[in-house]
C-alpha positions in Angstrom: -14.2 26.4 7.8 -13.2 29.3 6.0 -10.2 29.6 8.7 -9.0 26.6 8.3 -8.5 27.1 4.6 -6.8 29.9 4.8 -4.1 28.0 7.1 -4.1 25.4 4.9 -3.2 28.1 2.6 -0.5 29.5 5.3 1.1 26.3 6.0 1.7 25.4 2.1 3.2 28.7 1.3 5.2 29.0 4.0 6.8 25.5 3.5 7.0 26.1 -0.2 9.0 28.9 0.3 11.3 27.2 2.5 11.6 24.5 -0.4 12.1 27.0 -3.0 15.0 28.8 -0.5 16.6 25.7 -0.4 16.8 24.8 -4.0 18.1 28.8 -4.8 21.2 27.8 -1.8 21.7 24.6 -3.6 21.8 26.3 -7.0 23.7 29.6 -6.2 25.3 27.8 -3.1 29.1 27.7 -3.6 28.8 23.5 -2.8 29.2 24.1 0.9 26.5 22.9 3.3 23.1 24.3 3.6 24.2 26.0 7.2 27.6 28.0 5.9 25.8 29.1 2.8 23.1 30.6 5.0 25.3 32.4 7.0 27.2 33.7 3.6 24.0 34.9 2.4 23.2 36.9 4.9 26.7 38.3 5.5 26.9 39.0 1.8 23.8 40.3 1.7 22.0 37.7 -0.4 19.4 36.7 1.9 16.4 38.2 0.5 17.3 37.7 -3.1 17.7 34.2 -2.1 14.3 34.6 -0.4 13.0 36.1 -3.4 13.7 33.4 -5.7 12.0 30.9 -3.1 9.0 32.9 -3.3 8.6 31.9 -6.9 7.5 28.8 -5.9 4.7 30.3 -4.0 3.4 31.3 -7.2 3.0 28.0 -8.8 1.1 27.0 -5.9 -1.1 30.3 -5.8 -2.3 29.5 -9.3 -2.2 25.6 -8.5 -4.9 26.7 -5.9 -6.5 28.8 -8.2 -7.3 26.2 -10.8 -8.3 24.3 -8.3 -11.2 26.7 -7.3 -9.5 26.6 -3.5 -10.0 30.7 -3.2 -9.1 30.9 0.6 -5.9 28.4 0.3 -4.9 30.7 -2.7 -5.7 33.7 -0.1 -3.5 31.9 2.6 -0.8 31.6 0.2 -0.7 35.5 -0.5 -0.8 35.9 3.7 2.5 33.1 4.0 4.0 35.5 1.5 3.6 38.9 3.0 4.4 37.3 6.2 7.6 36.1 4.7 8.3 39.3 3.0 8.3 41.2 6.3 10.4 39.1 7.9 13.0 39.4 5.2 12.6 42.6 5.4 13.0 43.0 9.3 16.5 40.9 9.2 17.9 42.5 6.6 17.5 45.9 7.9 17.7 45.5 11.6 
């Protein structure tokens, strides 16, 4: 049970993240689609600020969780973040 939470947990951070990355392309995005700006960001070396500002999003849904007394979705959240982090980390410096 307690593992299943915890995914739970995984799965919303990791796709809030994406949502939040998208909205920060959208925003900062220089009107070109979704794919070019990617590759811009990454070739400019935006990626992980871009990545950064997604992850702000995780933190509304963190203390959404919180509230909500849902301890191991909050602690899966924290894991989809970490796991996110290191993977920024290992494509920008690869």
């Amino acid at each position: 049970m307690i593992k299943k939470e915890v995914f739970i947990g995984f799965l919303v951070g990791v796709i809030a993240n994406a949502i939040g990355f998208i909205i920060a392309i959208v925003i900062f995005g220089n009107g070109e689609d979704m794919t070019t700006a990617f590759k811009q960001s990454l070739a400019q070396g935006l990626f992980s600020k871009l990545v950064s500002m997604g992850a702000i999003l995780n933190l509304v849904v963190f203390f959404l969780f919180l509230k909500q007394k849902r301890d191991y979705r909050a602690r899966g959240v924290i894991l989809a973040t970490i796991t996110v982090t290191i993977v920024t980390f290992i494509l920008n410096y690869r």
